[in-house]
N, C-alpha and C positions, 0 to 999 in steps of 0.2 A: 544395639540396633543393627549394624554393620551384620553382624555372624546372620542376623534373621533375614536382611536383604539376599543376601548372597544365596543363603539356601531357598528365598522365592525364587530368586530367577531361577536355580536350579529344577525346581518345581514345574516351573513356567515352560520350561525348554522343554521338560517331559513328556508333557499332557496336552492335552488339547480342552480348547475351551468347549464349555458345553453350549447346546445348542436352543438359544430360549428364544427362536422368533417365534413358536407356535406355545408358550408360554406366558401366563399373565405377566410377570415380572417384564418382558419383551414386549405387549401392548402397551403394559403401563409406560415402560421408557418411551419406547414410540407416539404415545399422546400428547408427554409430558413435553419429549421436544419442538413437536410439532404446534403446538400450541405456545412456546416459550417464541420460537423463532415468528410465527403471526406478529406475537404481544410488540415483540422488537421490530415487526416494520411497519407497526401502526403507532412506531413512538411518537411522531407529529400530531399526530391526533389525541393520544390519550394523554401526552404528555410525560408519562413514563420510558425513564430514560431506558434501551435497551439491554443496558448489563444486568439488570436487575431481573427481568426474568430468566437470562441463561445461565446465570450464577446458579438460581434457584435449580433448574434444571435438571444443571452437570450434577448437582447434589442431589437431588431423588433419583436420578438414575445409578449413581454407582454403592448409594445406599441399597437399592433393590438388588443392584447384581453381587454385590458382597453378601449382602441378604440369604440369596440361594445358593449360593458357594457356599457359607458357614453351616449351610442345612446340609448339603454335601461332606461335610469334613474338609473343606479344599479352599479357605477363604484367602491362604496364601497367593492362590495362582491368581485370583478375582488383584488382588493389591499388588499384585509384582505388574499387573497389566494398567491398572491405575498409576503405576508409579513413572514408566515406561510412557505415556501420555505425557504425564504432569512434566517428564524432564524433555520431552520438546515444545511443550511451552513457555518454558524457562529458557530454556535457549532462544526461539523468539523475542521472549518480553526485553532480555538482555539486549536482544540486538537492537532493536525498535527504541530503546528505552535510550541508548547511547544517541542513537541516528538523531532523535528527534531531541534530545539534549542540545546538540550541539546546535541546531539550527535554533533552538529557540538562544542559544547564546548568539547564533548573529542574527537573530532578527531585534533582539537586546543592542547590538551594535551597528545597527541601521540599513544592515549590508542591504536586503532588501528591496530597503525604502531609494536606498541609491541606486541600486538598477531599477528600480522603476522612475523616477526620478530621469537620469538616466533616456531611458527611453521615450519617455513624453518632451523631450528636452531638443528632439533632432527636428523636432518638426517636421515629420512626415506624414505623407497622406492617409487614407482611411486601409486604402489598400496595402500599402507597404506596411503598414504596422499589423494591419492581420496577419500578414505571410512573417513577419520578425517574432509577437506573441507567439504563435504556433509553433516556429522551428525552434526558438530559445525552447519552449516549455516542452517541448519535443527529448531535447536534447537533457536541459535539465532532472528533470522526474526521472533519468534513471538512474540518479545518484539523491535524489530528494521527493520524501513520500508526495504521492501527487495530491494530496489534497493541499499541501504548502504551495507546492509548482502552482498549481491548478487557480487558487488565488492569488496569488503574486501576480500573475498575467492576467486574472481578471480584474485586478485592482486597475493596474493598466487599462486596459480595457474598458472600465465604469470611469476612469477620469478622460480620456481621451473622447471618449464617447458622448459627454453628457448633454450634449445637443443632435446627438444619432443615435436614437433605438433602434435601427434596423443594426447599426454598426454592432452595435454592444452584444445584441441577439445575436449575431452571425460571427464573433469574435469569439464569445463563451460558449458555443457550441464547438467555434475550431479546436480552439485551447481545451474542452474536456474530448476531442478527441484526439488531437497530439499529447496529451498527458497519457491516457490508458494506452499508446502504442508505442510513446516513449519508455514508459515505467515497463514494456515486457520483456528488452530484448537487453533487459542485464538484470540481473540476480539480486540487482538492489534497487530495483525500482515499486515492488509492491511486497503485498503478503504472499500471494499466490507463487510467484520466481521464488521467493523466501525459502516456502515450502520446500520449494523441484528442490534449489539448492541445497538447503538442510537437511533433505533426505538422502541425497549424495543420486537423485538419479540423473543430473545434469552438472558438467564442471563450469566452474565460473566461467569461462572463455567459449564454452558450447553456447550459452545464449546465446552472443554475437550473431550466430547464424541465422536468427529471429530479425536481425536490423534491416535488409530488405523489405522481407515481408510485412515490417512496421510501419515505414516508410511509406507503401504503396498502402497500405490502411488510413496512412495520414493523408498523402496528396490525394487521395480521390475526390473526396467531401470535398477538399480544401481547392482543389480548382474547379468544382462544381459550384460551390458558394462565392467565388472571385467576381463571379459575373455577375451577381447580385448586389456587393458591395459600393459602398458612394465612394464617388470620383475624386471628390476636393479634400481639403485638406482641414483639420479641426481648428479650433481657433482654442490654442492651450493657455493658460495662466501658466507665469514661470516660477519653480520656486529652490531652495535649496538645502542640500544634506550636506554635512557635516559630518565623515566618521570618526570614530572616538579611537585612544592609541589603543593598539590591540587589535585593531577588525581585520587587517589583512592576517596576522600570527595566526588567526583562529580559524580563518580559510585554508589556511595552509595545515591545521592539527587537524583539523575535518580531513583534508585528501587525506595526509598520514596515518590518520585512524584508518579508515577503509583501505589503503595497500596494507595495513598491519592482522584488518580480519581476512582479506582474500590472501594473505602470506601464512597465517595459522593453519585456514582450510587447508591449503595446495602442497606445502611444502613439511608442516607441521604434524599436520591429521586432525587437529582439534579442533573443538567446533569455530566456525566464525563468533560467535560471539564472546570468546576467551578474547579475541583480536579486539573485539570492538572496547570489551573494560578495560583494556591497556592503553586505549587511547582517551578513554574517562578521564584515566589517572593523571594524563600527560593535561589536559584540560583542566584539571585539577590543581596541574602545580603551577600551569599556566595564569591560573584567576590568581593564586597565591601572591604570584609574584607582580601582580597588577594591582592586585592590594597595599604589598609592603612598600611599591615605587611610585604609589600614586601622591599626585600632591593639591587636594583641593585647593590649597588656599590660591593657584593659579591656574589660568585657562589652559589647558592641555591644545597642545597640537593635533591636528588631524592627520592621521595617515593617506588620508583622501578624500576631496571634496568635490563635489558638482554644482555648479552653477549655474541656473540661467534664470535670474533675475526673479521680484515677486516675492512672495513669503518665505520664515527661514524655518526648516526642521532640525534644531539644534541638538547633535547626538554629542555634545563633549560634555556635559552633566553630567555625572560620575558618584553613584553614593553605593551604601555598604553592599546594597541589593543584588547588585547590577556584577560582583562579582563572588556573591553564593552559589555556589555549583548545585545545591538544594531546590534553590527557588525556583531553577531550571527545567529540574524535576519534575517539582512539585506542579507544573505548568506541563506538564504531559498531557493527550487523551487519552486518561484513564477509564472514563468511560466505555473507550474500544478497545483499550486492553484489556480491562475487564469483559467485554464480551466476547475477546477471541479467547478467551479462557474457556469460559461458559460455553460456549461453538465446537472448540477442541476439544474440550473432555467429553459433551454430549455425544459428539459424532463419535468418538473413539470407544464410548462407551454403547454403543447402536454401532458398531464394526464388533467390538466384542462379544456382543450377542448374537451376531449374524447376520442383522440384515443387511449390510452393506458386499457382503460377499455373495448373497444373493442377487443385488440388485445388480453386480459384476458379472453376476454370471449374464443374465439378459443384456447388459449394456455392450461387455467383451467378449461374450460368450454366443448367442444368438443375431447380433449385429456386428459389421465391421469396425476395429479400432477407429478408423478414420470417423465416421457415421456420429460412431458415440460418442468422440473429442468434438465433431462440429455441434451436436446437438447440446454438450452438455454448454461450450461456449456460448448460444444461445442463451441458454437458460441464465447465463450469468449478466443476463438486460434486469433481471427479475430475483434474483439471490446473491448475495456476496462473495465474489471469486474468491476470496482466502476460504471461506466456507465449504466452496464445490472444491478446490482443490486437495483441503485436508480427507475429504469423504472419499473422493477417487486417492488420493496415497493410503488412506487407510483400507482399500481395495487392494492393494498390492498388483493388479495388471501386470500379467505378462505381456510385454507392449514394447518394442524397440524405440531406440534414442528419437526417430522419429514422430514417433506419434509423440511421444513424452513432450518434446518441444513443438507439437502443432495443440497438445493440451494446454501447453502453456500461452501458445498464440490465441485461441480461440476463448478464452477465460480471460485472457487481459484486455485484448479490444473487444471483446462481447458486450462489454458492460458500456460502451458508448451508443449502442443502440437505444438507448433510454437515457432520460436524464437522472433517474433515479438511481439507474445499473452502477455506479459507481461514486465515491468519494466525494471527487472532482466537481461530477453534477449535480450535486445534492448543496455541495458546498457554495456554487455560484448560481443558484437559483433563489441562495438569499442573499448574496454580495450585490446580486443584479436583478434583484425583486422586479417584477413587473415589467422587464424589459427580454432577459431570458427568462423563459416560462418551459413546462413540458409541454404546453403543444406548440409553441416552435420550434420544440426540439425534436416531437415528430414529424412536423413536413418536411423534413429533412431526414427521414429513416429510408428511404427506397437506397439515397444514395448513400448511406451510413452501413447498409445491408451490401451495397454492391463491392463499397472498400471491404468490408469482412470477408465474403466469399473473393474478390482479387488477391488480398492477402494470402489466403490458404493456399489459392493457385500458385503465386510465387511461391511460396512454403514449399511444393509440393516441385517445383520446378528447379530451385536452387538447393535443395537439400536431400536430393533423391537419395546421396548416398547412405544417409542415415536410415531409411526405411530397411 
């Protein structure tokens, strides 16, 4: 297998692919995505979960294009381009795959449940706690996927609230838009940074230069909505967590992990997620050794606990489960890893055909880089920014550091112009049923719209030198 690899890519470097957008095989791919990606954003409705049509997809599209390659004599070049896809989403699912391991090992050890906890514990006003949810979840999601952030402070939010729906409404709208401005301005805060990073057109430390312009995306909204919020103060029930031994070790394997994948990329050259399985492993020997030292037969100490009175949420229960590095796994969203699959290979395979270099040419080609980065931002209230992102890299754009990183601003807070645009609001529109709704999360778009276009200005003010 090896000798036939080696002589694709050979192949691959030679030729040029052929050109099937005015070709049946290139309609049919184009129907086939087009209609896969519908099925997946009327999953709520038909109940069909969304991997399942992209999966189907990615698979009749690279079946066609292999198809006409082999009529060709040239089915090599069709598989060496298929293979070249498949290995940067392996490199994703790797990295994704660690991230959210670990978090589900401390949400296993309450970590959490105690900063929220935590927070509802200080007794502060409606107002102070909107501005504290916001800037934690702000700051959080850009080391933790924001649908985790995103709930964690909505949880907050639906307990502190439960006698103020205006609170709650105007809380999970702040929180999903400090999460999508948090998660943009480092390279591990969503899929789309993922991407830039992965592809090597931005270095981990160049995000950074995004953290202005995020900021001002966040306080717009958020001191427009300040004066809409109640004055007093909630009337909290108090209650308490218990962490289990192990929960700060594992806070601490989490950062090490992530300096161990930004030390591959930078210093190494290997992908970031060679870094992130070395810190699997270290998580690995870690459970092991909480295994062989564990001793039910007596109540374990807490590494840290919080108190303030009320019910107890008892984290020092300890059974075989709890340190399976499997079960951890097995508790992934596979679901959405499964459909950035079926997304990735689609698009990759609809760039292989041509049309994506077509639509490059009208976006980068006929329009201003700037123009086509703000519009395509927009677009992502309405489609999945790791989606838009992977179609613009499979464009290849000649486009300096600049625009790359206003690509990446405008695809990451885009998506809080709707409550649907992203993760975050999809995810607390059912944590906070009937209290956040989308249409209170549109009377709140003029100003959601003003932080988007303020941001790009700073963008375009503090990073002049990248253009």
């Amino acid at each position: 297998m090896l000798p036939e690899w080696g002589y694709a890519e050979t192949v691959s470097a030679d030729a040029q692919p052929l050109d099937l957008t005015h070709h049946w095989a290139g309609y049919f791919s184009l129907t086939v995505m087009v209609a896969a990606y519908v099925a997946a954003m009327f999953e709520e409705v038909t109940e069909l979960r969304k991997s399942k049509p992209m999966l189907l997809a990615a698979a009749l599209i690279w079946f066609v294009i292999v198809l006409v390659y082999q009529e060709q004599g040239n089915d090599l070049q069709a598989v060496t381009a298929f293979k070249s896809n498949l290995q940067t989403y392996i490199e994703l699912l790797l990295f994704i795959m660690v991230s959210m391991t670990y978090l589900n090992a401390m949400e296993d050890m309450c970590i959490f449940d105690a900063l929220k906890v935590w927070l509802v514990s200080k007794h502060l006003s409606y107002r102070q706690l909107f501005w504290i949810t916001g800037l934690l979840v702000f700051f959080i999601s850009c080391v933790v996927n924001g649908l985790t952030a995103g709930l964690l402070m909505g949880a907050v939010a639906v307990a502190v609230g439960k006698n103020s729906p205006r609170f709650v409404s105007l809380a999970c709208l702040n929180i999903v838009i400090a999460t999508n401005a948090g998660g943009t301005f480092s390279p591990l805060g969503g899929i789309s940074t993922l991407f830039v990073w992965q592809h090597g057109m931005l270095g981990f430390t160049q995000f950074f230069k995004l953290f202005l312009p995020c900021l001002v995306n966040f306080l717009i909204p958020a001191l427009a909505m300040h004066l809409a919020l109640p004055k007093d103060k909630p009337d909290i029930e108090a209650d308490l967590v218990d962490l289990p031994r192990g929960a700060k070790r594992i806070i601490f394997l989490f950062g090490l992990t992530i300096g161990l994948a930004v030390s591959f990329d930078m210093m190494l050259h290997l992908p970031a997620a060679a870094g992130m399985m070395a810190g699997l492993s270290l998580l690995q020997f870690f459970y092991f050794f909480l295994h062989k030292t564990d001793k039910p037969d007596t109540q374990q100490q807490s590494d840290y606990s919080l108190f303030f009175g009320g019910g107890d949420l008892n984290a020092t229960a300890v059974n075989a489960s709890r340190f399976d590095i499997f079960d951890k796994v097995g508790r992934l969203e596979w679901d959405t890893l499964l459909f950035f699959y079926g997304a990735m290979m689609g698009i990759g395979g609809l760039g292989y055909i041509g049309y994506l270099d077509a639509i490059s040419q009208v976006l980068y080609g006929q329009l201003s880089p700037s123009l086509a980065n703000v519009l395509i931002g927009l677009s992502s209230a309405f489609v999945d920014n790791g989606t838009l992102m992977f179609a613009v890299l499979t464009m290849h754009p000649d486009i300096p550091q600049g625009q790359w990183l206003l690509l990446t601003l405008t695809l990451g807070v885009g998506g809080s112009l709707l409550a649907i645009g992203s993760a975050p609001g999809i995810g607390l529109l059912g944590q906070a049923k009937g209290q956040y709704t989308f249409s209170s999360h549109m009377k709140w778009c003029p100003v959601i719209l003003l932080g988007y276009f303020a941001s790009i200005g700073v963008h375009f003010l503090v990073n002049a030198n990248s253009f």
